[in-house]
N, C-alpha and C positions, 0 to 999 in steps of 0.2 A: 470558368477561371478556377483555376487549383488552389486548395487552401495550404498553405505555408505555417511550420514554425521553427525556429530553432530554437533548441531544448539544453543546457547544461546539466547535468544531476548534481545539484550539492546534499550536503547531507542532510538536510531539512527536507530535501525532496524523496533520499533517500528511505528516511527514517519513515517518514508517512508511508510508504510504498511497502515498507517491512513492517507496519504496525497492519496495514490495512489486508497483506496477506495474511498476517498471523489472524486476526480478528475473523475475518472474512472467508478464509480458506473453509471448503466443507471435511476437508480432515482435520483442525483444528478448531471446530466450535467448542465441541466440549470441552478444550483446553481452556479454552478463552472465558466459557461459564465458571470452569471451577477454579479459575485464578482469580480471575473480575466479580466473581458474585458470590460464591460459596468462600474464599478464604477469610476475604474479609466479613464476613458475616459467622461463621464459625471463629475468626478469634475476639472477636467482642461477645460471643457465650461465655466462650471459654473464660476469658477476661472476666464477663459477671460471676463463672462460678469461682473463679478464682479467688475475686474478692469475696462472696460469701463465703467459703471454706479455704481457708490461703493453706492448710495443709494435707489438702486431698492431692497425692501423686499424678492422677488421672487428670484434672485439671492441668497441674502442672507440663505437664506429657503432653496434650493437646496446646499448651500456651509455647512447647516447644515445636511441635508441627508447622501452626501456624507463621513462627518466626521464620522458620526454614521455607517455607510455600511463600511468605512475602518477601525473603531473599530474591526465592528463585522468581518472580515478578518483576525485580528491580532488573536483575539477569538481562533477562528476556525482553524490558522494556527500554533500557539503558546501555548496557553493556556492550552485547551480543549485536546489534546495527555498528553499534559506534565503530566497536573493533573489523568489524566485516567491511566499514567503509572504508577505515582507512586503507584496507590490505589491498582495496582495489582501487581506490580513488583515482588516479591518476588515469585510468581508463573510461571512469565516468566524468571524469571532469573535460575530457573530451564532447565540443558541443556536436550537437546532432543534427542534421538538418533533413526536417521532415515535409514531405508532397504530398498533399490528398488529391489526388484525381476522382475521376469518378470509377474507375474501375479496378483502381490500385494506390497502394500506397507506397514511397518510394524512402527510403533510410540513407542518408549520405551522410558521414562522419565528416567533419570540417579538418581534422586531422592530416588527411593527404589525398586532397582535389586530382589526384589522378586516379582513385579507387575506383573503382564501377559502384555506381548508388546499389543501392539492395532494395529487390523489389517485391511485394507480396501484396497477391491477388486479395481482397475480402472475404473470398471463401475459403482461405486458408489460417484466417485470424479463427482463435477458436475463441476469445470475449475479449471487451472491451467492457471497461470499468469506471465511468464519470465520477468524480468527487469534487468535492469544494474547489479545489485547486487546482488538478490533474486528471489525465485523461490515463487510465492504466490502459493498455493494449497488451494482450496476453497472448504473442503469436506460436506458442508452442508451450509442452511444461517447464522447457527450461529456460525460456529466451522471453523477456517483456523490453515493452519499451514506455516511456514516460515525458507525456508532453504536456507541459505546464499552460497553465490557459493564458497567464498573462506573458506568453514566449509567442504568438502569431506575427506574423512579419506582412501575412495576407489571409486576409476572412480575420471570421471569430471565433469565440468556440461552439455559437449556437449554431454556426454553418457547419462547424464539424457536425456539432452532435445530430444533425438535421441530416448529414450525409450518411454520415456510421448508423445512425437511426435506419434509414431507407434500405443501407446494405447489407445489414449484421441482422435487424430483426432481433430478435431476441436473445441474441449473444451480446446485443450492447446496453449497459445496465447502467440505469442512473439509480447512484446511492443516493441516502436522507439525505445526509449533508452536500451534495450536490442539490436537491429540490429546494432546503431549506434557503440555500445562497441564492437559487434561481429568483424565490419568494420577495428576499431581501431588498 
């Protein structure tokens, strides 16, 4: 029997989906260490030196770095999804409706039932990304799809991930916070 979901994108689903490729991306970790770990940690130096010598320019200069590095963090964590979603929203807010067979997975936008569904073999997904919440499917660099676990109409998501598990092998990756939740 085929597992089923239909899937919405709002922007809670969105914004995860953009925080976890930014995070998670292998061209963006270093981004992510020296936003997440080194800014904040370099402007509380800065800050102590500041306060012991409040007229050292250096310090000062560094206390300005740091304001400009935790802008561009708001930017990037706030901003930049928010605005990105509205400009497409009306496309994602289009539900989706998704078929796990065993040999393929089938994409039909509920939008206009006369579409031909869209269909892609397992060997053409290149990963698959479990989280807390969502299943990322990453079926090319430009093209993902996002199916929320509590959106199944038929199965679960342990039937998915027990399916994508068996077909993907090692292109299907469960995050912490996916095992932590399993845990829970």
């Amino acid at each position: 029997m085929p597992i089923e979901a239909t899937t919405r994108i709002d922007y809670e689903a969105y914004r995860e989906y953009y925080l976890f490729n930014f995070l998670q991306g292998k061209r963006s970790v270093w981004q992510a260490r020296i936003l997440f770990i080194f800014t904040p940690l370099l402007a509380l130096i800065f800050l102590v030196l500041f306060l012991l010598n409040p007229q050292d320019l250096v310090n000062l200069a560094g206390m300005a770095i740091m304001l400009v590095m935790g802008l561009l963090l708001a930017l990037i964590i706030l901003v930049i999804p928010k605005r990105y979603y509205r400009s497409v929203e009306q496309a994602l807010m289009v539900p989706n409706h998704y078929v796990f067979a065993d040999d393929q997975m089938t994409v039909q936008p509920e939008s206009d039932p006369l579409d031909e569904p869209v269909v892609f073999r397992y060997e053409t997904i290149l990963k698959v990304h479990e989280t807390a919440y969502y299943f990322f499917l990453s079926l090319s660099k430009g093209q993902s799809c996002i199916v929320g676990k509590n959106d199944f109409t038929s199965g679960t998501p342990a039937e998915l991930r027990e399916l994508l598990t068996e077909r993907l092998g090692e292109r299907f990756i469960i995050t912490k916070s996916a095992e932590k939740a399993a845990q829970a």
